[in-house]
C-alpha positions in Angstrom: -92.1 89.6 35.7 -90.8 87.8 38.9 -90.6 89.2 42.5 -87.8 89.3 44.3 -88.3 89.4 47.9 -85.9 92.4 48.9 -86.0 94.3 45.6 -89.9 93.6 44.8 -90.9 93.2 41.1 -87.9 92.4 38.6 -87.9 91.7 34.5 -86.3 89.1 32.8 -85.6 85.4 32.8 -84.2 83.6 35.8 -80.3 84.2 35.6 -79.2 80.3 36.1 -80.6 77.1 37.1 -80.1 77.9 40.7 -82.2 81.3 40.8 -85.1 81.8 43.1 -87.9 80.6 41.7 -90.8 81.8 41.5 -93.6 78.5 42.9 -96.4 80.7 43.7 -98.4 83.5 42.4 -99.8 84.3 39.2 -99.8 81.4 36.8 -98.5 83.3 33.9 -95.8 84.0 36.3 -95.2 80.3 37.4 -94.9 78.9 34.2 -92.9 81.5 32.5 -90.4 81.4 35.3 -90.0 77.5 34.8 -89.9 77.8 31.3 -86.7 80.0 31.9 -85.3 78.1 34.8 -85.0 74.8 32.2 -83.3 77.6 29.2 -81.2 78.4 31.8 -80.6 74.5 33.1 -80.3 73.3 29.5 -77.2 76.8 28.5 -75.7 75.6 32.3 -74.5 72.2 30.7 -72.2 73.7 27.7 -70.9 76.3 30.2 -66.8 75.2 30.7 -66.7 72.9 28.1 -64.1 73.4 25.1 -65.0 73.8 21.8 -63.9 70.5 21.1 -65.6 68.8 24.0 -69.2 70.5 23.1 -69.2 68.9 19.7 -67.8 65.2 20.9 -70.3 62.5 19.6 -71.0 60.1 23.0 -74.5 58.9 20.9 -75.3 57.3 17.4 -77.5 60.5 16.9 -76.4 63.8 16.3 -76.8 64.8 20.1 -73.9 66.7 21.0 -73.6 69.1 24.0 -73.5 72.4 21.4 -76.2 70.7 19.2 -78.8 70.4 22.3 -78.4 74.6 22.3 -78.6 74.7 18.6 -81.4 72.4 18.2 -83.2 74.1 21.4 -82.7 77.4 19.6 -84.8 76.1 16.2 -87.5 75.0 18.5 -87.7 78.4 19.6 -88.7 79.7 16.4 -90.9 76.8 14.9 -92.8 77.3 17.7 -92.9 80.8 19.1 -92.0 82.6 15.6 -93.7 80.2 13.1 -96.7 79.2 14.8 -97.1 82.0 17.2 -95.9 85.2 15.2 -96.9 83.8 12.0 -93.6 84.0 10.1 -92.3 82.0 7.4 -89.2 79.7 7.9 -87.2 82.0 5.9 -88.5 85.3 7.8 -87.1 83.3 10.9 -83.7 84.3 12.7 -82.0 81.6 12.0 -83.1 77.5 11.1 -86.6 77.1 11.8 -87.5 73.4 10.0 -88.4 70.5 11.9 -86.0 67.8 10.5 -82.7 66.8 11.9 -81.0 70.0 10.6 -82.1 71.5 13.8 -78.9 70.0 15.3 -76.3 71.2 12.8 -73.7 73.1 13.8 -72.0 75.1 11.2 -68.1 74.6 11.7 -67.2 78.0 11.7 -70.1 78.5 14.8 -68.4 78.6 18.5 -70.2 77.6 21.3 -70.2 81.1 22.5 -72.0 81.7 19.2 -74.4 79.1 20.0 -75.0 79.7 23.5 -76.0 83.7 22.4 -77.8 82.4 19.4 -80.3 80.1 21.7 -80.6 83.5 24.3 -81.5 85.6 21.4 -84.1 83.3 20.6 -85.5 82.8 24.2 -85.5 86.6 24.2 -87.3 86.8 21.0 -89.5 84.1 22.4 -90.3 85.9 25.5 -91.5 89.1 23.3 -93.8 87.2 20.7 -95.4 85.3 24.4 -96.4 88.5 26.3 -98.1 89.5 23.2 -100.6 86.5 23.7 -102.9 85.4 26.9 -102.1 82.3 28.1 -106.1 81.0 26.8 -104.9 82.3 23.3 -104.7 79.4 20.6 -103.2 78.3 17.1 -103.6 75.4 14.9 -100.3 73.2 14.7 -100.6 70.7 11.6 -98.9 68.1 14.1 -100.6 68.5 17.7 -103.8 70.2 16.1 -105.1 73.4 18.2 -102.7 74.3 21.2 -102.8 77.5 23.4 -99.6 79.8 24.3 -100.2 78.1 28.2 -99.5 74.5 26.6 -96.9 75.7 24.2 -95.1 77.2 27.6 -95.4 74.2 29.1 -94.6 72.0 26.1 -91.2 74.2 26.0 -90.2 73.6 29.1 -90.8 70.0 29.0 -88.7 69.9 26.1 -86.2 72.0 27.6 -85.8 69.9 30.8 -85.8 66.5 28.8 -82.5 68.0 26.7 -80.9 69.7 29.8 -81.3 65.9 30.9 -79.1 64.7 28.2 -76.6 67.8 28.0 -76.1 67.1 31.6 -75.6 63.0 31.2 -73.1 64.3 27.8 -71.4 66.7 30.5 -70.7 64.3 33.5 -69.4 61.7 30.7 -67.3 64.0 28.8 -65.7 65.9 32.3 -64.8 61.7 33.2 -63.4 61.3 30.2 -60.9 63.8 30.8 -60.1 62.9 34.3 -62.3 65.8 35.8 -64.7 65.6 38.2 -68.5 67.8 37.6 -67.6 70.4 40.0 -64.3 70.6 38.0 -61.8 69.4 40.2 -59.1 66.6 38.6 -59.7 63.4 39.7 -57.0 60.3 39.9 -57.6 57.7 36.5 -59.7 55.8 38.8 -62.3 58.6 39.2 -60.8 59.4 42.9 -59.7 62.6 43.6 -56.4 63.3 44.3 -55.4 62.9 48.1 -56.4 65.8 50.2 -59.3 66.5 48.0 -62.6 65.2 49.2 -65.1 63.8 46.8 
């Protein structure tokens, strides 16, 4: 729950990177709110890119604009509907395996596919969370026993690192095609046309 300081109390994740925050109260409250500011920071970089754009390779990996979200979305399960819930990889929603397949993106996927595919998730997420306190723990073969507060945490680390990279892939792929990040053309040289500032 976040407050909103006209409306009061309000549900639901922060609606974009640049939506109040919340930086003091509860710490449930804190940490949740960041954990949804970097979902939302991390969706912001695929939004206006093409199809083709969102799976161009800029990296040896398999890093790809739509295969941050896809990848994002599998860490989602492992960790809130595997570890937390309790399900089997194959009870999951969707992949749920750590291994590179977390960044494959089926060809006949869209990136509008993928972008409600990782909200579903951080929705699904969100539900299997409130059903924890934040002192609640589980034992993770890799990182031995962690508590829901630290897997918050870890999330949004992970989050922020990969909205990192989607947003180095974006400015990179918008130069490539003569635009500028806040979308305006730009001259070969990277100046914008004349009468446009920069």
């Amino acid at each position: 729950m976040r407050t909103d300081p006209t409306t009061g109390p309000t549900r639901g994740p922060a609606t974009g990177p640049t939506a109040r925050r919340i930086t003091d109260g509860p710490e449930r409250a804190v940490v949740e709110d960041l954990l949804d500011h970097n979902r939302a920071a991390l969706a912001a970089t695929v939004r206006g890119l093409s199809e083709a754009d969102a799976r161009r390779r800029l990296v040896p990996s398999l890093t790809t604009p739509i295969s941050l979200l896809k990848h994002a979305a599998a860490a989602e399960r492992i960790w809130f509907q595997r570890l937390w819930a309790g399900l089997d990889a194959a009870d999951c929603d969707g992949y749920a395996e750590r291994d590179e397949g977390t960044f494959a993106v089926a060809d006949d996927e869209s990136l509008a596919d993928v972008v409600a595919e990782f909200e579903r998730a951080g929705a699904r997420s969100r539900a299997i969370a409130a059903r924890f306190r934040l002192d609640d723990t589980r034992h993770d073969p890799r990182e031995g026993t962690v508590s829901m507060r630290w897997t918050l945490l870890a999330m949004a680390e992970e989050f922020a690192r990969h909205a990192g990279h989607g947003d180095i892939l974006r400015e990179q792929l918008l130069a490539a095609g003569g635009r500028r990040t806040d979308g305006e053309r730009a001259d070969a040289d990277g100046v914008p046309p004349a009468g446009q500032s920069r």
